[in-house]
N, C-alpha and C positions, 0 to 999 in steps of 0.2 A: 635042625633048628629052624623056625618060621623065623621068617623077617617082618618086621613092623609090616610094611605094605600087607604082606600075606596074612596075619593077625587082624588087619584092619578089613581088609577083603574077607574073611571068612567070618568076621562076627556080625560087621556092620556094614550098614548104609551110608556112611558119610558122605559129603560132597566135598567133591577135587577141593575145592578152600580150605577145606577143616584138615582132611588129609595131608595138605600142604604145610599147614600148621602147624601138625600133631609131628612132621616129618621134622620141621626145625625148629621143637623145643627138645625133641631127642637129638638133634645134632649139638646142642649149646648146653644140655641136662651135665654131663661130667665136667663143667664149674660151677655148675648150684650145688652140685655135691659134695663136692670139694671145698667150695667155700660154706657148704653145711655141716659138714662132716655125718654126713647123712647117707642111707642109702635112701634110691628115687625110686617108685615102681609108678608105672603108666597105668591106669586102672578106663577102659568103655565099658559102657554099657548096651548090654546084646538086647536087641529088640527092641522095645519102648519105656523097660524098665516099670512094667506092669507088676504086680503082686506075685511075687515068690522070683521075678527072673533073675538074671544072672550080671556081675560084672566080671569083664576079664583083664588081666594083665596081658599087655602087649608088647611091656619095655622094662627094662630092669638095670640101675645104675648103680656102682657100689662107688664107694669114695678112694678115692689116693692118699686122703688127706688125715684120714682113721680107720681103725678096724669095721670090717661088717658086721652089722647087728643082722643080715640074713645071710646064710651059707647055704639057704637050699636057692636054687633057679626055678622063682613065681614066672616066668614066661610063661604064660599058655595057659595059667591055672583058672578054674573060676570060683567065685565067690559067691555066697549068698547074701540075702538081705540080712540075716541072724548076723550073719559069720562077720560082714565088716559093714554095720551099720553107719559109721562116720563118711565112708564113700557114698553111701546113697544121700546121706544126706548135703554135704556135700555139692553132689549132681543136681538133688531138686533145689535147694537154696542158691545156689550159687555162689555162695559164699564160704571165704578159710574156715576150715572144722577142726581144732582140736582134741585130742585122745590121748588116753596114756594106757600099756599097756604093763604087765604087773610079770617080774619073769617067773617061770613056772617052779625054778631050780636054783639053786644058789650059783651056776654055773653060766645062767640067762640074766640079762639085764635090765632093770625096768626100763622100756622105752617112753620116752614120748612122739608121736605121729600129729604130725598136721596136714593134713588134706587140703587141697589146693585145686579150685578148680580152675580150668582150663578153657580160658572165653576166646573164640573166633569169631571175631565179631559184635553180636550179640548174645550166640549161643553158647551154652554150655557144652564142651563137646568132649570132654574127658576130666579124671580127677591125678593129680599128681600127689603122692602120697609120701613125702617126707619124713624118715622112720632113724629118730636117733638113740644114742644111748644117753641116757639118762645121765649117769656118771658125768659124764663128758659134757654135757651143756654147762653141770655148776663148776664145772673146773676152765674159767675162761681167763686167759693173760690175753694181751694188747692186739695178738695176731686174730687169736681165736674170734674176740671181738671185733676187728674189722672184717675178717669174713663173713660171721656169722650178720651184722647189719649191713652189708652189700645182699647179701644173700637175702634179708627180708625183705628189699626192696626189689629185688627182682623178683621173688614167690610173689609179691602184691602184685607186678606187675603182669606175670600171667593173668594170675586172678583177673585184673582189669584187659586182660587181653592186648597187651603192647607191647610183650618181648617174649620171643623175641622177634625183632619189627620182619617185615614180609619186602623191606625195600633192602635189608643187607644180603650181601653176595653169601649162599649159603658155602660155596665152596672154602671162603675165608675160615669162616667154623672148624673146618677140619684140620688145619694147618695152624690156627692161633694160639699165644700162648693157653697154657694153663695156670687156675691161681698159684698151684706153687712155683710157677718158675717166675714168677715177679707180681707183685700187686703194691697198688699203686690207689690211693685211697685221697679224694679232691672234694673239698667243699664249694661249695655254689660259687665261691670267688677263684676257683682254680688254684687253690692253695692249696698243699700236701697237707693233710693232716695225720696220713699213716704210709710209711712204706715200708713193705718188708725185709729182711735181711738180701734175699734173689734179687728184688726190685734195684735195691741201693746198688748190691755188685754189680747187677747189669750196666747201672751209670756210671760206677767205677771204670768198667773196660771201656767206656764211652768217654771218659777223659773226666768224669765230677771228682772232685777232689773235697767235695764238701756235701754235707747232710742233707738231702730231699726234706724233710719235715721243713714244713714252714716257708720251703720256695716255692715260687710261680712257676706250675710245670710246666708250661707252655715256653716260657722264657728259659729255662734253663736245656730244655731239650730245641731250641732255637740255638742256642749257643756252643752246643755241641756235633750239631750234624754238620757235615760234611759237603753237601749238597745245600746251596740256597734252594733250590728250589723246592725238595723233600722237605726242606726245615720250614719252607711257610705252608705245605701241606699237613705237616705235625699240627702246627698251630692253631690250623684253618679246622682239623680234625678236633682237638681238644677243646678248643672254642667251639664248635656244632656241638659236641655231646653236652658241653655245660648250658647251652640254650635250649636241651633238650631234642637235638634233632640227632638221625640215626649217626651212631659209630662205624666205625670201620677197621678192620686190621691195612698194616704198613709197615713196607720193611725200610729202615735207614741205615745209612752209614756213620761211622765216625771212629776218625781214630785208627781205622783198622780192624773194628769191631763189626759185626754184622747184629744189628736188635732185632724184634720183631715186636711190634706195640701193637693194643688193638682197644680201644675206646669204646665204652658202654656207658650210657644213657642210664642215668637212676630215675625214674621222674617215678616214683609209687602214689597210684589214684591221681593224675593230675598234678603231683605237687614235684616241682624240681629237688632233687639233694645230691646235689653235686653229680660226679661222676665215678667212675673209677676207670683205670688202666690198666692191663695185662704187660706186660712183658714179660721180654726172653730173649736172653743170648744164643745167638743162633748161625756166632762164627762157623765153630769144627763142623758143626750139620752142613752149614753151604759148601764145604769142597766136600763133604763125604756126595751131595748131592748132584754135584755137577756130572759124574758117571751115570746118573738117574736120568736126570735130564737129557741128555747124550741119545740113550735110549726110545726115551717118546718124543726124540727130535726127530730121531730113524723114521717109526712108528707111523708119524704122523708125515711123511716125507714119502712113505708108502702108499698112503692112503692118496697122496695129491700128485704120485705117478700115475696110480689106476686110475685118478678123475680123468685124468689127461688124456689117458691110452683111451679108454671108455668116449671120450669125446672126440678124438680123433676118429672112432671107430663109426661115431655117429656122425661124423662129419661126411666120411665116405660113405655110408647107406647115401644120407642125402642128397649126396652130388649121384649116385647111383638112379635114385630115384625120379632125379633130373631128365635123367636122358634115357630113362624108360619109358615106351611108349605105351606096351601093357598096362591099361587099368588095373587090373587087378594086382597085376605087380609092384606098380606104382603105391598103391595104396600098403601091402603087406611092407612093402620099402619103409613108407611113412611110420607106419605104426611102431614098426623095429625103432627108429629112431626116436620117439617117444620114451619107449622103454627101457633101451640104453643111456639116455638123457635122464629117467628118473634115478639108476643104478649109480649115476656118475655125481647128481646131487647130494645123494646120502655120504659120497665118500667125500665129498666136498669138505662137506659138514666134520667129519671125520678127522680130516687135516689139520683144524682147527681147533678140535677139542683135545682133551688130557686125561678125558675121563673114559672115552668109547660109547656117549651117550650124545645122541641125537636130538636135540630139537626140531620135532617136525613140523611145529608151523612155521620157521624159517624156513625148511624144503619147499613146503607145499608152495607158502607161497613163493619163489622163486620160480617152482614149476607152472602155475597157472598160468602165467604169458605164453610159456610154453606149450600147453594144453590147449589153448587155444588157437593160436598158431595154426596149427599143425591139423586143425577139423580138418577133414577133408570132401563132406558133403558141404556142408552150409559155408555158402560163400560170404555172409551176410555175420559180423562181427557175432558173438556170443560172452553174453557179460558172466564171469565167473565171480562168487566173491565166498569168504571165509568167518564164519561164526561160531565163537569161541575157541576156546585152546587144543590142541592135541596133546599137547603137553610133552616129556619127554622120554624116548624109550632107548633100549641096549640095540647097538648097533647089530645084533643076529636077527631083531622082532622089526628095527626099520627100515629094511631094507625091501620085505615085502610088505607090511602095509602102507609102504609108500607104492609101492606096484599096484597095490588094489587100490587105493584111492585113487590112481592116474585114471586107472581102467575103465572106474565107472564114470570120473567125469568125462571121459575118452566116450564112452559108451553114450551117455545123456548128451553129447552134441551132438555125437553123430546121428542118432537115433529117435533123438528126443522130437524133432523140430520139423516143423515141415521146410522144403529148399526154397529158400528167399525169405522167412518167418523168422525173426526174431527172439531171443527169450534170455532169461535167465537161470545159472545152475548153482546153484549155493552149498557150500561143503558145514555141516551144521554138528559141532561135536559138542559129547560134556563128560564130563571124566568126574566120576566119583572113586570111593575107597578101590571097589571088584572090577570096575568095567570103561573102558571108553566107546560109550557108544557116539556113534558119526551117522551121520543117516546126509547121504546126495540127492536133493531135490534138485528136478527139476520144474517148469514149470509149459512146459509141452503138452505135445497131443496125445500123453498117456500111453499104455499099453495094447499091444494089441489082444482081442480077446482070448484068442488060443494059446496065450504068452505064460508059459512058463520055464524059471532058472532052471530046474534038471533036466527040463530037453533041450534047451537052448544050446544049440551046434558054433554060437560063434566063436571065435577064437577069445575074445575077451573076456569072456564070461566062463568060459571054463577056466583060464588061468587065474581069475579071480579067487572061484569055488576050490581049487587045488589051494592054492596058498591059504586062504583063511582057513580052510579044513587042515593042512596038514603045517603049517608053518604057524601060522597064529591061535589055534585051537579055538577058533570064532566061528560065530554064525554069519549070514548074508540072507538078504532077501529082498526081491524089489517087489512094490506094491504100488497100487494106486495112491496116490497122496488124495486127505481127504477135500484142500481146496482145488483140485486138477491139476495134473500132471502125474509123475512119479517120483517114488521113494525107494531108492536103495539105501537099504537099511545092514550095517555092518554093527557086531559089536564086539568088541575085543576083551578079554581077561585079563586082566591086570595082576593079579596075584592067584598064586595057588589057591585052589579051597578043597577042601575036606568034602567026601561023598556024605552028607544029609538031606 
């Protein structure tokens, strides 16, 4: 089965923001479905969406909260302009599209579909396809209706491209309630106006002894936590979301009880309508968890022995290197330490995370001081600096393209400049859906003319071409840049694609 990413890589061209985008309304899509009682399906479109092309499904969400009205898996499938006219139009309008479809069997249900597109930004960059059963919309009690209008307010606010917002922690997403494990339903004045049966129990174990409808959440979940100081971040949270600024998930105490709340922003097209709130009880979970924990305590306690050992290791090259009076030794000294010092950064990173994913513009730049440091022709400073994201990759893929980026800007100081000349090396990336291409400028005395990467004997440059050939399945190439100097040019894959 293709992953989003890989889905996105092989049909289109979007850029890293859209991709970003596209990546957490599928993280947040199983509560609009659930509060839909709908299934979701992600619909791009391949190429320009010229006469006769194609859209494809990328993503596909069924509900918790009802039966599926699709049992077959659209991942992957494509469409024509004929076959689902409401997505194109949709894409070119940009605007919610309505549809109803008619079941074929007495056993099929008539659907209604609303189309929803998908703004980053400005742009139009996908359609969300909202597909229910019919039945099921005119049979609405008290719950149904507060789902179903939280839920329209968030489909508009995709529409209008504002949720979900690009400043919430996407990892919260993963972990946050779901609507059925509590919903929690506030008017502009922070007043309950619906709370579910889950919601109320949750405040029951919380010590409420009286009805949510009609209190001031913020006040009554103040008077139950446990912690002053959680309780005026509740507060401090539930007041942001009713003025329309981003929510947040948050765990509190009380009682004894372990909750889990998470605050969202209604604001459809610019206009405020209150908020709503997730909860969940999420006592028995934290001690089944705490063995979990335990685990990527190890995990990550591993990874910050090997930094260690890794820098001790490079601590000893360097005193090595000290009292070596071989030039050529001296220098090979150098280099080693360089490249054990980028190995040790990645694990850094590593000790710190939960996921096994890297941020590599926190490596890099951490390593740039270091990179430069350590030139060992040009005695004369060299200004390194960093333009746009690298964005972030699985600890197997970052560990050598943090080796090749050391390399070549390792390479453009030492090589770039003439001894006593000055310059600058600028590490310059852009990450779309397929590819992160990085290209190292420098701004030196160029190449020399007989200079080519496949004969090129030096040690840097062949470990480069090793790793990006066999470890990143990328290309490299250094060229003339056209305002002078050079360009090493890398570009990385980012998802699988299909041989066409």
């Amino acid at each position: 089965m293709s992953t989003l990413s890989e889905l996105l890589a092989e049909h289109t061209d979007l850029p890293g923001a859209a991709v970003d985008h596209l990546q957490r309304v599928v993280g947040d899509w199983q509560l609009l479905a659930d509060l839909s009682f709908a299934d979701l399906l992600l619909w791009v479109g391949e190429g320009q969406l010229e006469d006769g092309a194609d859209v494809v499904c990328v993503a596909q969400c069924r509900p918790t909260t009802a039966p599926t009205v699709l049992t077959t898996d659209m991942v992957g499938s494509l469409a024509s302009r004929t076959a689902h006219a409401a997505v194109f139009r949709a894409l070119a309008e940009g605007r919610i599209v309505r549809a109803e479809l008619t079941g074929a069997g007495p056993d099929e249900p008539d659907r209604e579909l609303q189309l929803i597109p998908v703004r980053s930004g400005t742009d139009v960059i996908a359609v969300m396809c909202r597909d229910t059963d019919v039945q099921r919309v005119r049979s609405r009690g008290e719950l149904e209706r507060a789902y179903l209008a939280c839920a329209d307010d968030l489909c508009r606010m995709i529409a209008d491209g504002t949720f979900p917002p690009a400043s919430e922690d996407r990892s919260a997403t993963h972990s946050s309630p779901r609507a059925g494990d509590g919903f929690v339903r506030l008017d502009q004045d922070g007043t309950v106006v619906y709370a579910s049966p889950n919601a109320q129990s949750a405040y029951h174990r919380m010590g409420l002894t009286a009805d949510l409808k009609g209190e001031d959440l913020a006040v009554v979940t103040k008077s139950l936590i446990t912690d002053p100081f959680d309780a005026q971040e509740v507060v401090a949270d539930i007041q942001a979301a009713l003025a329309g600024r981003s929510g947040r998930r948050m765990e509190v105490e009380a009682h004894g009880a372990t909750v889990l709340l998470r605050t969202l922003v209604l604001c459809p097209q610019g206009r405020l309508d209150g908020a709503a709130v997730l909860v969940r009880d999420v006592t028995e979970v934290k001690r089944r968890d705490r063995a979990l924990l335990s685990k990527d305590a190890t995990i990550r306690e591993i990874h910050h022995r090997v930094k260690n050992n890794l820098q001790t290791v490079a601590a000893l090259l360097r005193l090595q290197a000290r009292r070596t009076d071989n030039e050529e030794a001296r220098v090979a000294l150098t280099e080693s330490v360089r490249r054990v010092t980028s190995i040790a950064a990645v694990h850094e990173m590593l000790s710190m995370s939960v996921d096994e994913q890297v941020d590599l513009d926190g490596v890099v730049d951490a390593l740039l001081p270091i990179m430069a440091d350590v030139a060992t022709v040009n005695t004369v400073p060299i200004k390194i600096r960093r333009e746009g994201s690298l964005g972030v990759f699985s600890a197997e893929r970052a560990t050598p393209l943090v080796m090749v980026l050391t390399e070549l800007v390792q390479n453009a100081i030492e090589h770039a400049f003439a001894p006593g000349a000055t310059g600058t090396v600028a590490i310059r990336s852009q990450r779309s859906a397929r590819w992160l291409d990085v290209v190292i400028h420098d701004d030196g005395r160029g190449l020399p003319t007989d200079f080519t990467l496949d004969s090129s004997d030096r040690l840097g440059l062949q470990i480069v071409r090793t790793l990006v050939n066999a470890e990143l399945g990328g290309s490299i190439g250094l060229h003339p840049a056209p305002d002078g100097g050079t360009d090493a040019t890398l570009r990385v894959p980012l998802g699988r694609r299909s041989g066409r």
